[in-house]
C-alpha positions in Angstrom: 171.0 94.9 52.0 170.5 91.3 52.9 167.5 89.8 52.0 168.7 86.4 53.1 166.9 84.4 55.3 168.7 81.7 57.6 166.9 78.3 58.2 167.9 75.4 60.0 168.1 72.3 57.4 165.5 69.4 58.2 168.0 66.9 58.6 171.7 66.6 59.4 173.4 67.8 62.6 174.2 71.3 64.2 176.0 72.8 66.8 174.2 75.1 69.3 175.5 78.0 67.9 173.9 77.3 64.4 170.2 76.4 66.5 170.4 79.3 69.1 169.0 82.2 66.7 166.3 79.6 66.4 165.2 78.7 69.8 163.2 81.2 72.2 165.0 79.9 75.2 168.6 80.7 76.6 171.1 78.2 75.9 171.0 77.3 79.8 167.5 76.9 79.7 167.5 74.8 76.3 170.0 72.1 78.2 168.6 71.8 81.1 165.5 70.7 79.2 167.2 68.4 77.6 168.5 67.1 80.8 164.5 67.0 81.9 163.7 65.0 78.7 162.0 68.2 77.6 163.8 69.2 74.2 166.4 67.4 71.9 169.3 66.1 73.8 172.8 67.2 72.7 175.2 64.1 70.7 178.6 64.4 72.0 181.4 63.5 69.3 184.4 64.5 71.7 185.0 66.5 74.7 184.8 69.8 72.8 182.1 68.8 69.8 178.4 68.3 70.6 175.5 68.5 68.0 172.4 68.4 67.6 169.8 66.3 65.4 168.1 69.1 63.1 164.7 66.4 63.0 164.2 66.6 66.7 165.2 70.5 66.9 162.3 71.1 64.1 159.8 68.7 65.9 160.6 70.3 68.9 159.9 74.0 67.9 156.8 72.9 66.1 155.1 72.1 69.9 158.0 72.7 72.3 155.0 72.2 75.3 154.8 68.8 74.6 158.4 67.6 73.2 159.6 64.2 75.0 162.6 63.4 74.4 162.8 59.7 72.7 159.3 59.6 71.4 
C-alpha cells in the first residue's frame, strides 16, 4: 500500500501533466483561462515543451476566482 502523497513543489517549473491531478478543471478549460488571463499562462521552451511556473499554479489554486494573470 502507498501511503505517498504527491504535491506540486512551490517553486520550479512543470508540465501539465505533472499539474493536472492538481487542478479541478479540464486541461481545455485550464488553457483557455489562461488565454482569458484567468489562470497561469503556459512558458513555451520549444514547439513540443511548455511548462508551467509552480508559484503562479499554487497562487492560483489558493483563489482560482480571482487569479489575474500578471499581478
Amino acid at each position: 500500500m502507498n501511503n505517498h502523497q504527491e504535491t506540486l513543489p512551490l517553486i520550479g517549473k512543470s508540465r501539465f501533466s505533472a499539474i493536472k491531478k492538481f487542478l479541478p478543471v479540464s486541461k481545455e478549460t485550464f488553457r483557455k483561462m489562461g488565454m482569458a488571463g484567468k489562470a497561469p499562462k503556459p512558458e513555451r521552451l520549444g514547439i513540443r515543451c511548455t511548462f508551467y511556473d509552480n508559484a503562479e499554479i499554487h497562487k492560483w489554486l489558493k483563489d482560482p476566482a480571482n487569479y489575474r494573470a500578471g499581478e
